[in-house]
N, C-alpha and C positions, 0 to 999 in steps of 0.2 A: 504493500500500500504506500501509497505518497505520504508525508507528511501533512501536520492540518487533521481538523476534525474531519467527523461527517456531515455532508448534506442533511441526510436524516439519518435517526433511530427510530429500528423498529423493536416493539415489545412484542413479544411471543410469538415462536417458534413451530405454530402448527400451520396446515396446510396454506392458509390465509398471507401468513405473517412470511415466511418462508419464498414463497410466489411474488409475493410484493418485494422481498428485500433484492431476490434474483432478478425481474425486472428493470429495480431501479439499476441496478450494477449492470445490466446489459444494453440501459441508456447511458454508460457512463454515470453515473450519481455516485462519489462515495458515500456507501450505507453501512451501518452496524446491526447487525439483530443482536439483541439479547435475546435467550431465552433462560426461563429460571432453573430449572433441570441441568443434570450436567451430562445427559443425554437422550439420546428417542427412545430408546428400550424399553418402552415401558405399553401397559396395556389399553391401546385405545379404541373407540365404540365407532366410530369413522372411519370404514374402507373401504367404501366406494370411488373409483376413478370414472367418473362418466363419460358419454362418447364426446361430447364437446371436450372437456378435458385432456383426454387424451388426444386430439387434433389439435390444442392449444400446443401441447409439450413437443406433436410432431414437426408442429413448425416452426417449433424452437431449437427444433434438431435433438429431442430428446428420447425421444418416445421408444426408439428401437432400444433402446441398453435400457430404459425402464422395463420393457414389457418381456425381456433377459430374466427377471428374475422372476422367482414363484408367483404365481398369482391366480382366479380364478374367473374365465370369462362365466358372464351371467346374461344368458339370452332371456330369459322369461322375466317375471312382475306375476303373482298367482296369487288368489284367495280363495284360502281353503274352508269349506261351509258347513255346516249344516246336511248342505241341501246338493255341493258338491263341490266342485274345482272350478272357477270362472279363472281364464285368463284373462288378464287386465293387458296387459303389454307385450309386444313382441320388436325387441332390438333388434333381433336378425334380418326384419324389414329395412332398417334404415340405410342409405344410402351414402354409406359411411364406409370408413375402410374400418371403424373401429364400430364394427354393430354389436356390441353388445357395451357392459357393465365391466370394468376391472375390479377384480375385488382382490385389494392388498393390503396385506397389512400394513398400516399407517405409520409404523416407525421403520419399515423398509422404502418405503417414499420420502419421507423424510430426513433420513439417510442419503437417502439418493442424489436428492436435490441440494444438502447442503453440500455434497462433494462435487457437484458440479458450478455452484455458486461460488466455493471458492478457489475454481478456476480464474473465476474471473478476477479483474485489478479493480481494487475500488470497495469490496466486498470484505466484509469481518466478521466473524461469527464468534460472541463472547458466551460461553454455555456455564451455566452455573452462575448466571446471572442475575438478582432477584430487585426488582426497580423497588424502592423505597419510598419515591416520592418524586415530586416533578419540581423542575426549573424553572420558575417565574419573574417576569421583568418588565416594572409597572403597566399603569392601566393604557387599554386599548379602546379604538373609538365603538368598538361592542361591548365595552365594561368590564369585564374577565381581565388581570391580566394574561400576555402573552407567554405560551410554553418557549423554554427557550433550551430545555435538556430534562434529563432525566438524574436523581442519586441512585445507586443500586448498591448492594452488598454483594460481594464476590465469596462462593461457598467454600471455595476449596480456604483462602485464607483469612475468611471474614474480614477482610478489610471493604470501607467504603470508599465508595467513588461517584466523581459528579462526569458526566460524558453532557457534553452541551451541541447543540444543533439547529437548523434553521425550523427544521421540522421531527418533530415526532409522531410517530402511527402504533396506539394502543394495536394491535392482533392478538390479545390475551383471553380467548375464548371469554367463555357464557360466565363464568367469576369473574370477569375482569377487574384487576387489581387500577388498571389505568381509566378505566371509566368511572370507579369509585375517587380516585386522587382529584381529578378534571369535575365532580359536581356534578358529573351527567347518567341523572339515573336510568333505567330503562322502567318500561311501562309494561307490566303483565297486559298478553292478550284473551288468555282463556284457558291453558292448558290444564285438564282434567285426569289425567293419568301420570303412573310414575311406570320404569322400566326395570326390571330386574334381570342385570344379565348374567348370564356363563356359559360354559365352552364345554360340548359333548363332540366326543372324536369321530374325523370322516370316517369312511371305509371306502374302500374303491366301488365298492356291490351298491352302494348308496343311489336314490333314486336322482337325477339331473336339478334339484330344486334348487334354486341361487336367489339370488340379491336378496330383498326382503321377503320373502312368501309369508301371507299370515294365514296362520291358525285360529279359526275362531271359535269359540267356545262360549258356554254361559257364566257370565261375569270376567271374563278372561279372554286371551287373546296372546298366541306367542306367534314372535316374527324372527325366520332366520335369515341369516346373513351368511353365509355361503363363502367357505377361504380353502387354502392351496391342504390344508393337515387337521382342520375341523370346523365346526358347526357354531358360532357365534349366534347364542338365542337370549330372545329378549321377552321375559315373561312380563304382563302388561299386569297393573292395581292400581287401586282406585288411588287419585292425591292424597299423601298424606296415611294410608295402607301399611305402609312398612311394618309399623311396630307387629300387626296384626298378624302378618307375613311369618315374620322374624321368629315370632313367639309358637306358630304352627309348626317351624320345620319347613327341611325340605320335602320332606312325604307328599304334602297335596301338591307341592309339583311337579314329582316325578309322575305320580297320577296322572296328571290333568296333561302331563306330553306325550306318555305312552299312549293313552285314551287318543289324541287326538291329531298326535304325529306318529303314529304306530309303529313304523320303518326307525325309531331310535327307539324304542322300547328297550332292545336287551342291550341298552347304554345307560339309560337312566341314571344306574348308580353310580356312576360317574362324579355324579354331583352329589357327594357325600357329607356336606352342611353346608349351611347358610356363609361359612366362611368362605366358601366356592364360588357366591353368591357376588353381587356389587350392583350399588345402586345407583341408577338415573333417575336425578330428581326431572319429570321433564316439563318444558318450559316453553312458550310463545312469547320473547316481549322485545320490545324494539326502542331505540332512546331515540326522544325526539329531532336532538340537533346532535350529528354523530361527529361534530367539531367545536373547538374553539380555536383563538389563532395560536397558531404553531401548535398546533394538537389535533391529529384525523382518528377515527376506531372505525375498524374493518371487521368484519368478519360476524362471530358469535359476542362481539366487543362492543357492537353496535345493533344488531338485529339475531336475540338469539333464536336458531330456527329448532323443530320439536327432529328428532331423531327419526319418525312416521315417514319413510319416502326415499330416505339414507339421500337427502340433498345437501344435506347441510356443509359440505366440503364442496359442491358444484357451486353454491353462493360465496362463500368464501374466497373460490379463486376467480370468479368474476367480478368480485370485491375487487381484487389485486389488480387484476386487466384494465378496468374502469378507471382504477387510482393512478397507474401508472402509464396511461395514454393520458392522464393532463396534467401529472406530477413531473413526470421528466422535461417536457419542455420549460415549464415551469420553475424547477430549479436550476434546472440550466440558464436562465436568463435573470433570476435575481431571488426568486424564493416562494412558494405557495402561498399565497397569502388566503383571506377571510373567502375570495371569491372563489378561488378555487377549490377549495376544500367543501363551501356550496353544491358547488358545480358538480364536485365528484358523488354528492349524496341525491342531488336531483337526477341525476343519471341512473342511481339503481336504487332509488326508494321505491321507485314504482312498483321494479319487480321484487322485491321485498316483501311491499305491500300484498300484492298476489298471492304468493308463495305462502305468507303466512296468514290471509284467509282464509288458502283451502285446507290447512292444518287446521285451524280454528275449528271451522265446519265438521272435520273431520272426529276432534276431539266430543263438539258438542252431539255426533251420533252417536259414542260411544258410549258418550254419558249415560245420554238419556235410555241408552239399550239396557246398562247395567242398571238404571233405578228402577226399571220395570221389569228386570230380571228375565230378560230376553236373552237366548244367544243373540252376539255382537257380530254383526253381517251386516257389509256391504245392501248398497240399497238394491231392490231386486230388479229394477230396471237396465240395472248395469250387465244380470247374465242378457236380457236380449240384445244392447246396443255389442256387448264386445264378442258377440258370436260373428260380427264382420270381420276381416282381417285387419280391415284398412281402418277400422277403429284403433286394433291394437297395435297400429305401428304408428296412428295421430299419438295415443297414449305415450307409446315410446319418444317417440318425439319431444314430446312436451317432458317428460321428464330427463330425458338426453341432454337436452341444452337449456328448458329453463325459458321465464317468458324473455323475450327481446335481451338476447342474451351482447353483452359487448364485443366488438372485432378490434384485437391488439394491432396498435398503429405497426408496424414491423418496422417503418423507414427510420424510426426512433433508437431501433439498435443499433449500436456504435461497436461494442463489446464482444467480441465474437469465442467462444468456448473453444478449449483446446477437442481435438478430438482424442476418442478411448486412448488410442494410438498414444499419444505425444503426451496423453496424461499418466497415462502410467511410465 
């Protein structure tokens, strides 16, 4: 790296934060990410690469040494009933080189990308990072004053440190530590369910189920998420349920998956307590102004999206896209001020907005199935429309890329990655 700060800092290290720091470095922008962990390693509920995604990365020159390592395509979208099996979506329609779902795991992505980020000149990756607090330097003609860095504690020697910058970008996921310091709270939008996950093992003989398939069940509802060595499943209760959960055991849900995912039955025990167990509290809520000056939040930082759909890394990294088609020129020419930082949240509140109405909607059916102690099923108008094909590949579609998804300015790149070749 040259000498001199960064342009900007970014906060947190997942898919969001990561995409954004790589971009700017490939506009030429010296960036920092912190992240607070002092690696990926660790177990995340976010593995989906969707096909806009993976067309992003192809034509960043990524995508072939990404799709090198394990992972699992996922052509279907399935809800399983009652009353039977309705495909909802079919990727293999798309018109895509990447028709289907990746499904990897998210600290092998993560990984990925930060080894390729710091190929680039301009690019810093400080891990074991944890921000403390923010940099401010008096009032601005919006009242707040202006961020102007960040203090963070360093894990390995506990020493503090102040890293200062024209800009800063919270990507600290659904806790955000950075949207709590900045004042800008988010706004619950309705989310009526929590998530309980854990990990029952593949088998080769296993039926083709991928991405989300759910299960639906009376008062209940599990969704799998489909990987390269097992079965990431997510048992559904009511908000606020857990203690109730906790206090039963795992018994009624090994019950209620063998009952109702049959094909993992002589797995079950597998999941031998609630220690096995991890809870997603889940969550709709969006903060109203996703800036102040010299302070942007991206990702789950600014609009947390509900796990129902496995979008919430396709919003994320078109957080980054958006950010960094009016960031880079921008700081190239003297610094993102109040207008741009607007400009980036008018650009994808819309589709924000969307995304997390039809969650919304989503949750309030669930609801209102479990107070009336209904099995929890899809509406039934959905088995006639999706018996078309061409419904199930609009479906796929619209989940593929997301409403009015953004196009990365490409002519912004200045930075070009070594290849595998010259990197190793």
């Amino acid at each position: 790296m040259s000498t001199g700060g960064p342009a900007c800092v970014v906060v947190g290290g997942g898919p969001g934060g990561m995409l954004t720091a790589y971009l700017l470095a490939r506009g030429g922008i010296r960036v920092t990410l912190l992240e607070s962990h002092r690696d990926f390693d660790r177990d995340f509920r976010g593995d989906s690469l969707h096909p806009w995604t993976l067309e992003l990365l192809d034509g960043l020159g990524l995508v072939d040494d990404l799709l090198a390592l394990p992972h699992f395509a996922a052509r279907w979208f399935r809800f399983h009933t009652p009353h039977g099996t309705i495909r909802t979506t079919d990727y293999g329609g798309l018109v895509s080189r990447f028709n289907y779902v990746a499904l990897m795991p998210q600290a092998r992505f993560l990984d990925f990308m930060a080894a390729r980020a710091a190929e680039l000149p301009g690019f810093e990756l400080r891990l074991g990072a944890k921000v403390t607090g923010l940099l401010v330097d008096g009032e601005t003609p919006q009242g707040a004053p202006a961020v102007t860095g960040v203090r963070y504690r360093d894990a390995g020697s506990g020493a503090d440190h102040e890293l200062r910058a024209p800009l800063v970008i919270g990507a600290d996921g659904r806790f955000s530590r950075m949207r709590r310091l900045a004042g800008l709270a988010a706004e619950p939008l309705g989310a009526s369910s929590d998530l309980l996950w854990f990990r029952l093992p593949r088998r080769d003989d296993d039926p083709p189920e991928a991405d989300v398939d759910l299960y639906f069940g009376r008062h209940h509802y599990v969704g799998l998420l489909g990987g390269p060595t097992d079965w990431q499943i997510g048992y559904s209760l009511p908000k606020g349920g857990y203690p109730a959960v906790r206090s039963a055991g795992v018994e009624p849900i090994r019950r209620f998956v063998a009952e109702h995912v049959p094909w993992l039955a002589d797995r079950v025990g597998a999941l031998a307590s609630m220690d096995d167990t991890t809870l997603l509290s889940v969550d709709i809520s969006r903060v109203a102004t996703w800036w102040r000056p010299g302070l942007l939040l991206l990702g789950d930082a600014a609009h947390v999206i509900s796990p129902v759909g496995g979008n919430g890394i396709l919003m994320a990294v078109q957080d980054a896209v958006a950010a960094a088609n009016r960031l880079v020129p921008a700081l190239r020419t003297g610094g993102a001020g109040p207008d741009v930082l607007a400009a980036i949240q008018a650009d994808r509140e819309p589709t924000i907005q969307a995304v997390q109405a039809q969650q919304v909607r989503t949750e309030k059916r669930v609801a209102k199935a479990r107070e009336r102690g209904k099995p929890m099923s899809p509406p039934a108008i959905l088995r006639v429309v999706t018996a078309f094909p061409g419904f199930r590949v609009r479906a796929a579609r619209r989940n593929a890329y997301g409403p009015n998804p953004p196009t990365l300015d490409t002519s912004m790149l200045v930075a070009q990655p070594q290849s595998s070749d010259s990197a190793a």
